[in-house]
C-alpha positions as CSV (number, residue, x, y, z in Angstrom):
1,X,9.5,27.3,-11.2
2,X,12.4,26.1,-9.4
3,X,12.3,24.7,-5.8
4,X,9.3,26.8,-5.1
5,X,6.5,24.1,-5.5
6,X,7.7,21.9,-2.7
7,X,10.0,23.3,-0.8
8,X,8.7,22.8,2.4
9,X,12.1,23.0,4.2
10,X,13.5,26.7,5.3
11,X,16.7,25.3,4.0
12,X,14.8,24.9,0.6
13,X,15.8,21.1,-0.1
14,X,12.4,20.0,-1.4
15,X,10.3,17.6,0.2
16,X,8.0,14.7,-1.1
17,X,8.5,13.5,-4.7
18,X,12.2,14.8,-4.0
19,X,12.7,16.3,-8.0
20,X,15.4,18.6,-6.9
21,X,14.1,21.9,-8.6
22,X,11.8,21.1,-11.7
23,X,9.0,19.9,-9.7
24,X,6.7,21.4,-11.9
25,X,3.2,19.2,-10.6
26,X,3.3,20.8,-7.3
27,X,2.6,17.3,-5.5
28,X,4.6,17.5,-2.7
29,X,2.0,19.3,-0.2
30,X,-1.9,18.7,0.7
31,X,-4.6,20.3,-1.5
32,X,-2.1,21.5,-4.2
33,X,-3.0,23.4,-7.4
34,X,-1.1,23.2,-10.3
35,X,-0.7,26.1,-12.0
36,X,-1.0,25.8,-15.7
37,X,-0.8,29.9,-16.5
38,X,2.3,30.1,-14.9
39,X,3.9,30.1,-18.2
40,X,2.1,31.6,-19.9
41,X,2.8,35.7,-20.4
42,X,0.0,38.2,-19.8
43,X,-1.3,40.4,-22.5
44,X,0.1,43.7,-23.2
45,X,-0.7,46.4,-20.6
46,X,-2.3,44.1,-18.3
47,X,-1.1,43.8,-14.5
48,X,-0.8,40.9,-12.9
49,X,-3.5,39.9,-10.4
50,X,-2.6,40.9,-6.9
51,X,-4.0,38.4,-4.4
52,X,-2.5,35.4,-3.5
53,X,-2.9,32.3,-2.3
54,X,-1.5,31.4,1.2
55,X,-1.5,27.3,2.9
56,X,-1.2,27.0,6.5
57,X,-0.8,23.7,8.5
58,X,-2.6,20.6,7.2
59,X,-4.1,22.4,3.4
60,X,-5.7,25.0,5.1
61,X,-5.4,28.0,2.9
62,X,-7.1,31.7,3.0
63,X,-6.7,34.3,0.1
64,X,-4.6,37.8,0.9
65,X,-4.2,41.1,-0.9
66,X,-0.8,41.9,-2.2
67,X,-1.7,45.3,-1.7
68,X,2.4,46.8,-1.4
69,X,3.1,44.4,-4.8
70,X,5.7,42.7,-3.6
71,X,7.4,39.9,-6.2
72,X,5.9,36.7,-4.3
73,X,6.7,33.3,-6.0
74,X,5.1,30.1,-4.8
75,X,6.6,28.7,-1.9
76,X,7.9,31.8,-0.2
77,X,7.4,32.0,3.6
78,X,5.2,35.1,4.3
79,X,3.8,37.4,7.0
80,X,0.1,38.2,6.6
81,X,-2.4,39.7,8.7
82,X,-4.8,37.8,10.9
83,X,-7.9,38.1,13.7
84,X,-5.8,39.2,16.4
85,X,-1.8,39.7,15.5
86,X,0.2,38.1,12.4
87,X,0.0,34.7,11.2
88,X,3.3,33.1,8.7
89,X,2.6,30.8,6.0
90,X,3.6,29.6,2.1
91,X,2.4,30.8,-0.7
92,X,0.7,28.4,-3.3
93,X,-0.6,30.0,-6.0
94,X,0.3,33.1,-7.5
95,X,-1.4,34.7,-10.7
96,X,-4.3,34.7,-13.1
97,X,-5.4,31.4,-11.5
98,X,-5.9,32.8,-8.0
99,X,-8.5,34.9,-10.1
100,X,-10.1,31.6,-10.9
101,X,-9.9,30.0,-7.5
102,X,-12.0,33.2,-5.7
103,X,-14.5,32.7,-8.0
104,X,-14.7,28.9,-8.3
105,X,-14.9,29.9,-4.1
106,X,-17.7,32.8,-4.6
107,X,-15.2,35.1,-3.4
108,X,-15.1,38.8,-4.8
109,X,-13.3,41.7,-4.2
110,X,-16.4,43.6,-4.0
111,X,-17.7,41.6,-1.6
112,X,-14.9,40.4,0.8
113,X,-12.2,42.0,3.1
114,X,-9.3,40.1,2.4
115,X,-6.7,40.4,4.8
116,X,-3.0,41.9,4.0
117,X,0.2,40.7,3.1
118,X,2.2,42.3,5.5
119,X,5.9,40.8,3.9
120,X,8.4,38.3,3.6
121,X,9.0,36.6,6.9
122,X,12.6,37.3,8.4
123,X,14.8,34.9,10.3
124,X,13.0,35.8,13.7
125,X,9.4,35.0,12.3
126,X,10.1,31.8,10.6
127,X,11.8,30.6,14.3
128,X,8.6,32.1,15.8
129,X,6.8,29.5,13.9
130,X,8.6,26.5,14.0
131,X,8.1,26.8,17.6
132,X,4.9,26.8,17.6
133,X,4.6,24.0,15.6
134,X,7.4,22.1,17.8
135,X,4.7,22.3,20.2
136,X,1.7,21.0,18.7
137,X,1.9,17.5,19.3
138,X,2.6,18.1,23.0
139,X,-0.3,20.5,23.4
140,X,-3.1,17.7,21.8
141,X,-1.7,15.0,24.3
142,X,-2.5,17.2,27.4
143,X,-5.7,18.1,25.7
144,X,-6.6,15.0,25.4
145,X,-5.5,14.1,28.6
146,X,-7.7,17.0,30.6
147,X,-11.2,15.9,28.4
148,X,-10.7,12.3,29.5
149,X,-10.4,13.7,33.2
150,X,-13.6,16.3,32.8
151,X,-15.4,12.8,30.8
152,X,-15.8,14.8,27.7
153,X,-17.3,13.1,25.1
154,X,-15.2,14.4,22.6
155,X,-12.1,13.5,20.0
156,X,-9.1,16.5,19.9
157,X,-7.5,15.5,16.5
158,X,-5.6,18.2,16.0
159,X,-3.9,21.4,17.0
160,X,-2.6,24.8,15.0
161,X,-0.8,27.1,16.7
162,X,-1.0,30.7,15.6
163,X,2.2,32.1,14.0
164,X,3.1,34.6,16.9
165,X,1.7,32.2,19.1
166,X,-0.7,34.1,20.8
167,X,-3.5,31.7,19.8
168,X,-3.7,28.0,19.6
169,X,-6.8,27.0,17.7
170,X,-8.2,22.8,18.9
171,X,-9.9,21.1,15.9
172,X,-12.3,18.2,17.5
173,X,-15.3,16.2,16.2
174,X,-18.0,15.2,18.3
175,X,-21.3,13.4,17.9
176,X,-23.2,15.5,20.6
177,X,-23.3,19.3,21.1
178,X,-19.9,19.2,24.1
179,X,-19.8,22.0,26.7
180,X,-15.9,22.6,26.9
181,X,-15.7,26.0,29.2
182,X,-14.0,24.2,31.8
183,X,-11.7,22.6,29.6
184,X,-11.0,25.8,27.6
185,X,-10.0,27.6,31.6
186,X,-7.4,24.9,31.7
187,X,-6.2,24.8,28.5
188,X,-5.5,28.6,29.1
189,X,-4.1,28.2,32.2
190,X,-1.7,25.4,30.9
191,X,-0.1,27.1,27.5
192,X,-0.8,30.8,28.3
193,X,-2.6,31.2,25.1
194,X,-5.5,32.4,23.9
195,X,-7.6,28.7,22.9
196,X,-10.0,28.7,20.1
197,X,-12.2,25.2,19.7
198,X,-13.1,24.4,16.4
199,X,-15.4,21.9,15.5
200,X,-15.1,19.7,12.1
201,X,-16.9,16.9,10.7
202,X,-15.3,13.1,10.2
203,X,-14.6,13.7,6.4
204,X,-12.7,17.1,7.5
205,X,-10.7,15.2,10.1
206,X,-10.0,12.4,7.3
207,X,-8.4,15.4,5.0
208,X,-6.8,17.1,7.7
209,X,-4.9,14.0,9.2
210,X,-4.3,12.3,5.9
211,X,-4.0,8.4,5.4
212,X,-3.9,5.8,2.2
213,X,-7.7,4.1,1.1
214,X,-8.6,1.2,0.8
215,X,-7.1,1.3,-3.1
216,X,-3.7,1.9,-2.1
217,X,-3.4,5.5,-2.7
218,X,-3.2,8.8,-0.1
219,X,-6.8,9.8,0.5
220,X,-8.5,12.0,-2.1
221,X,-9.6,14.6,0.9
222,X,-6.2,14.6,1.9
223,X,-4.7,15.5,-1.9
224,X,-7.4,17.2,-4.1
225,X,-10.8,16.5,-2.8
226,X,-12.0,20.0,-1.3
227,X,-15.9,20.0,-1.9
228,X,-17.5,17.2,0.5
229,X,-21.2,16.0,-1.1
230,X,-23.4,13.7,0.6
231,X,-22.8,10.2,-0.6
232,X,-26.2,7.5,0.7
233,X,-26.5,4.0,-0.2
234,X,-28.3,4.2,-3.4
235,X,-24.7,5.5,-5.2
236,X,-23.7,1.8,-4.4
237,X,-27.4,0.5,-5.7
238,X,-26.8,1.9,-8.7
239,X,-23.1,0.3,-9.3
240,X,-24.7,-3.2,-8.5
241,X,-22.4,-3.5,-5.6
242,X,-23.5,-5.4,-2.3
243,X,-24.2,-3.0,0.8
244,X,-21.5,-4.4,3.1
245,X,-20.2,-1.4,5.3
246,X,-16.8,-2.5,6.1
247,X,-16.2,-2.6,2.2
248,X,-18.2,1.0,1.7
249,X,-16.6,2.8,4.1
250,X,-14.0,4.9,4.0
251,X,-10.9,5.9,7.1
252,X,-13.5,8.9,8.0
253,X,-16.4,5.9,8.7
254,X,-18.3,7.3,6.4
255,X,-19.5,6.3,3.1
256,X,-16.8,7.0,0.6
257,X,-16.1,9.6,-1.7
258,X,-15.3,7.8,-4.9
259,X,-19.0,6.7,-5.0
260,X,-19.8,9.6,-6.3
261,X,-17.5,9.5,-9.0
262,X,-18.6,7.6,-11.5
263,X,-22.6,7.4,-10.4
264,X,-23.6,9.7,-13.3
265,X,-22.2,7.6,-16.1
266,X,-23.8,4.3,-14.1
267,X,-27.2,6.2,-14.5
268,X,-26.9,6.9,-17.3
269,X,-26.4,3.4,-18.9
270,X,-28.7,2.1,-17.0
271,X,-31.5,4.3,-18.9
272,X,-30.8,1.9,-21.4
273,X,-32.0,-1.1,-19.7
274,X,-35.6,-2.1,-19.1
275,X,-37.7,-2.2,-15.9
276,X,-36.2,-5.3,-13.7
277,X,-39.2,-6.0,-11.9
278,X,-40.8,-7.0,-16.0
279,X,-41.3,-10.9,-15.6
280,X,-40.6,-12.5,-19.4
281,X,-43.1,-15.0,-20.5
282,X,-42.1,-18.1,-22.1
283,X,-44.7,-21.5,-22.5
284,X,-42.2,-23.1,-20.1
285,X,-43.3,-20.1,-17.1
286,X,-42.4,-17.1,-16.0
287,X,-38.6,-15.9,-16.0
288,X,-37.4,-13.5,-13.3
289,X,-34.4,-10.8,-13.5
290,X,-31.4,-11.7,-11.7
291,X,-28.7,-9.5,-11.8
292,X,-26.9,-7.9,-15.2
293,X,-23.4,-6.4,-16.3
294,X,-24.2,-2.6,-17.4
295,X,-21.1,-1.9,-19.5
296,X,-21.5,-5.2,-21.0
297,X,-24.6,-5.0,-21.8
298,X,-25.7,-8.5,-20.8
299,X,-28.8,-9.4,-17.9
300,X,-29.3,-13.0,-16.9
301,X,-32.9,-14.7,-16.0
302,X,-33.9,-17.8,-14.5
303,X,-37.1,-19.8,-14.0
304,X,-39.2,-19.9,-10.8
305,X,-38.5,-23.8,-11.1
306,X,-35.1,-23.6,-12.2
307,X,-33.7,-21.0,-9.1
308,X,-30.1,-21.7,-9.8
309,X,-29.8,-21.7,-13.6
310,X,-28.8,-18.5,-15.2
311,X,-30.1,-17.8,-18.2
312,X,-27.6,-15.4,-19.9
313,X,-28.8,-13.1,-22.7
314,X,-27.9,-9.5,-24.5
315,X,-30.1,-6.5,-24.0
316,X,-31.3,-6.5,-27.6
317,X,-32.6,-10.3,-26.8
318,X,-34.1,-9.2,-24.0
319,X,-36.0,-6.2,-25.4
320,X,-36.8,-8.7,-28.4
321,X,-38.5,-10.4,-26.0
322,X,-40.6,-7.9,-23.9
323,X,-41.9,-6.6,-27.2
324,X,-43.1,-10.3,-28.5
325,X,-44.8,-9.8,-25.0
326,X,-46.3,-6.6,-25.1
327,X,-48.4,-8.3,-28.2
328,X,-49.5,-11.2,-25.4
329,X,-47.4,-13.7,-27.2
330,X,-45.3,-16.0,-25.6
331,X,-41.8,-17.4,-26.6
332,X,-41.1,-21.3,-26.2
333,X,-37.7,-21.2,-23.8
334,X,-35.5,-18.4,-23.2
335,X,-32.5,-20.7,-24.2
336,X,-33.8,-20.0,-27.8
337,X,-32.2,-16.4,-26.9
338,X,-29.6,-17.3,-25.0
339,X,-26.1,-16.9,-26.4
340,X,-23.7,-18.0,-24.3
341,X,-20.0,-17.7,-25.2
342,X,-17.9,-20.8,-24.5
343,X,-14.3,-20.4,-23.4
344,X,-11.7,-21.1,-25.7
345,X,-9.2,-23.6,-24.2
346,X,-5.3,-22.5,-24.7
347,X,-3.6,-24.0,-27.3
348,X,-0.4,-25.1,-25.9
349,X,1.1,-28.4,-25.2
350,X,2.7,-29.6,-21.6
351,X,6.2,-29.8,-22.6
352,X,7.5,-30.2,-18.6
353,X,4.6,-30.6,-16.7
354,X,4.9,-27.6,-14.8
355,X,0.9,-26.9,-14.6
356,X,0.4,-30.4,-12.9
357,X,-1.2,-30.2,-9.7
358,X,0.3,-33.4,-8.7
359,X,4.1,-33.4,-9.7
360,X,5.0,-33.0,-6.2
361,X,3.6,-35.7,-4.9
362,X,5.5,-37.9,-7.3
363,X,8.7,-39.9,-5.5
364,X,11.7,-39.1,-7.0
365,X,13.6,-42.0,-7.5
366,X,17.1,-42.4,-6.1
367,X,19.9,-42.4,-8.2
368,X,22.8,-45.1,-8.0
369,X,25.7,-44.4,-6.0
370,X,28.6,-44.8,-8.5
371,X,32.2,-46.4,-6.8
372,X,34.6,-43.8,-6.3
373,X,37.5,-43.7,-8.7
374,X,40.7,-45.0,-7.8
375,X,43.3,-42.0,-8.1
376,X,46.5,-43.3,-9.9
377,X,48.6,-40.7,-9.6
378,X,49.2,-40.9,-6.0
379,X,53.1,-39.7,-4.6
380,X,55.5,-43.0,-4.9
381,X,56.3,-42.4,-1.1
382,X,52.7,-42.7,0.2
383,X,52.7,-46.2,-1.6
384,X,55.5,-47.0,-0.2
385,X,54.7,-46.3,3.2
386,X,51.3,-48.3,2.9
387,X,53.3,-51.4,2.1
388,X,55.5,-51.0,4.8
389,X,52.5,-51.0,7.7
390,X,51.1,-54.1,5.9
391,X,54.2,-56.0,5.9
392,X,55.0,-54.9,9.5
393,X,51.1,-56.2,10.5
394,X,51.6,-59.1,8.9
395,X,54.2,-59.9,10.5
396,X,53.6,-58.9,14.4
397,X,50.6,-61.5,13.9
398,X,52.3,-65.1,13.2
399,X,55.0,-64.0,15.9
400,X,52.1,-63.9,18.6
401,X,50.9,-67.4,17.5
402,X,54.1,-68.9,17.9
403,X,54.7,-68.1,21.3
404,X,50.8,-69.2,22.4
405,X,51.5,-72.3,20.7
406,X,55.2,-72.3,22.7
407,X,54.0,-72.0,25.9
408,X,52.3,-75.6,25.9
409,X,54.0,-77.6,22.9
410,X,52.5,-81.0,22.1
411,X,53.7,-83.8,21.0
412,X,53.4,-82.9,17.1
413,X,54.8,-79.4,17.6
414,X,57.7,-80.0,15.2
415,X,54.8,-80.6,12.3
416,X,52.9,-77.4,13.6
417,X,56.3,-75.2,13.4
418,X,56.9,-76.8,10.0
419,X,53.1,-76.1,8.0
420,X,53.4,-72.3,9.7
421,X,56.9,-71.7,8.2
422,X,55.2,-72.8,4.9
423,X,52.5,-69.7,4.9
424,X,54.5,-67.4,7.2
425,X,54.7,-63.6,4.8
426,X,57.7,-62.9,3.1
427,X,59.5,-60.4,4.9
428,X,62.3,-59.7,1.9
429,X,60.5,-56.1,2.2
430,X,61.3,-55.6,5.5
431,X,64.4,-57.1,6.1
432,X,65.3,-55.5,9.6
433,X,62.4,-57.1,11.3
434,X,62.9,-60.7,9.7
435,X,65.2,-61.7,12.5
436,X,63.2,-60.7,15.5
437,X,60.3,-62.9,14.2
438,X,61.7,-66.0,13.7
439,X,60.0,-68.3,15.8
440,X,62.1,-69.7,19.2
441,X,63.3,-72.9,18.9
């Protein structure tokens, strides 16, 4: 199939999920079909359907006759015929399922007057179009700008510009019929178009500008979603889910889509279950219905006395008991019923006591400062020079005593000199300096 699926690009380097050529799902654009005939050859002397399937701006697509048979493949830029002029877009689909899609659509030959494929597009057309499409954002803006200043109670979501852009066509929602004749002179006036104002509903503008749900992916209007039923409140009554709007609804505002989507299997489990409104009779009173679990089978009761105590029991114990009461007997409790499953606790043992809730508050207790480790195999010199400065401290300091005590000897001086030559340092290390510190006589 090649680049054709997603190559949204006039370059042809695909777009989106970015496969490089064997994009063969076709996910890369809104509203995309994925052709599962494409392989698949035709039987003999059979020709190939000639319609084709054409996507404008946003997953708006229209069906066109291939009347000249030209050899279109999906994803090729074409010219076809429209209202008033030419409009360009891509081909999707291509084929026996085109077939399919008219008539999923109610759309027959017989019937309809599909439009023309006029041809490829050329260099000048594609430019043409891109132009227009440049100018899309721009042209909402002012529009929105001029129906604030006319107080138009409207919302301009988006804008399509026509592919020789001689028509520009406004998509807007409103709650309340609008008279925009005024705002359509302007818009006129402004662009030099002819302006076409097209009214959709929320879910249409939800598709059209795209967006991810609450459930983390793109929006099913947006992707695949084409056919919009009404979805109302009982969808979520029968799912057992609480009516809480902010949860139900969807970007749109409305109710959402998925609903829908599994409300016939929920319907049709709960024919299984009895009437909820059935009171069981027991000698201790009356038990009530309280909620149940459909897919699981299960529904819990609970006295009138006893509000707040669930009485969980299977729907085979429950229908035991509305037949034992269809005979106008009465059971003695509903626990008699009841099977309640206890939990099994893990079996594992805390080895680190990593699940304890209250390791961190624990003080961890301060480890010991051990005494450094003397280094013995310091250089000889830096030894050597440490004993030095000692020696020389030791002795600048009984030099500075001697002279205080020589500048007022008393009268037992001569003992004095005598008991500090007995603990003055040996200076045999420092033999240069033993002169200078003899005391004065």
């Amino acid at each position: 199939m090649g680049c054709a699926t997603c190559s949204n690009k006039i370059d042809g380097v695909p777009n989106g999920c970015k496969s490089n050529g064997s994009c063969g799902n076709g996910g890369c654009s809104k509203l995309t079909t994925f052709n599962w005939l494409a392989n698949m050859a035709l039987p003999a002397n059979t020709e190939i359907f000639n319609c084709v399937e054409v996507r404008f701006k946003n997953g708006r697509k229209e069906f066109f006759i291939n009347a000249d048979q030209f050899s279109l493949y999906e994803g090729d830029i074409v010219k076809v015929e429209a209202t008033t002029g030419y409009d360009v877009g891509v081909v999707c689909l291509t084929g026996e399922l085109v077939r399919l899609q008219m008539q999923k659509k109610n759309i027959f030959l017989q019937k309809a007057d599909l439009k023309k494929v006029h041809r490829k597009s050329n260099e000048n057309d594609v430019d043409k179009w891109l132009e227009g499409r440049a100018k899309e954002n721009e042209a909402m803006l002012n529009a929105r700008a001029v129906a604030n200043e006319l107080s138009l109670k409207m919302k301009i979501s988006d804008v399509e510009y026509q592919g020789d852009l001689s028509k520009a066509v406004f998509y807007y929602t409103a709650d309340e019929r609008v008279d925009f004749r005024d705002l359509i002179r302007i818009l006129a006036d402004t662009f030099n178009v002819r302006i076409e104002m097209k009214q959709i509903g929320a879910r249409q503008e939800a598709g059209r500008l795209g967006g991810i749900g609450s459930c983390g992916r793109e929006l099913c209007c947006s992707t695949w979603l084409t056919d919009f039923r009404s979805v109302s409140t009982s969808a979520a009554r029968y799912q057992q889910l609480s009516l809480n709007p902010t949860k139900l609804a969807g970007q749109c505002g409305k109710l959402k889509c998925c609903l829908n989507f599994e409300l016939d299997t929920y319907v049709d489990e709960l024919k299984k279950f009895p009437d909820t409104k059935l009171k069981l009779k027991t000698k201790k009173g009356n038990a009530f219905f309280q909620k149940m679990d459909i897919f699981a089978n299960k529904m819990w009761y609970s006295y009138q006395d006893e509000p707040y105590e669930f009485i969980e029991m299977t729907l085979d114990r429950v229908k035991e008991v509305i037949s034992i009461n269809k005979k106008e007997e009465k059971v003695d409790s509903l626990k008699d019923f009841s099977t309640v499953l206890v939990e099994a606790k893990p079996d594992y043992e805390n080895v680190v006591g990593q699940d304890d809730l209250t390791r961190f508050d624990k003080q961890m207790k301060q480890k010991k400062r051990r005494p450094k480790k003397k280094s013995g195999n310091k250089p000889a010199q830096a030894n050597a020079s440490k004993r030095e400065n000692k020696a020389q401290a030791n002795n600048n300091r009984p030099a500075q005593s001697i002279n205080n005590q020589n500048s007022g000897e008393s009268k037992d001086g001569a003992a004095k000199k005598k008991s500090f030559k007995n603990r003055r340092p040996n200076n045999r290390n420092n033999p240069n300096k033993e002169a200078n510190n003899k005391p004065t006589e």
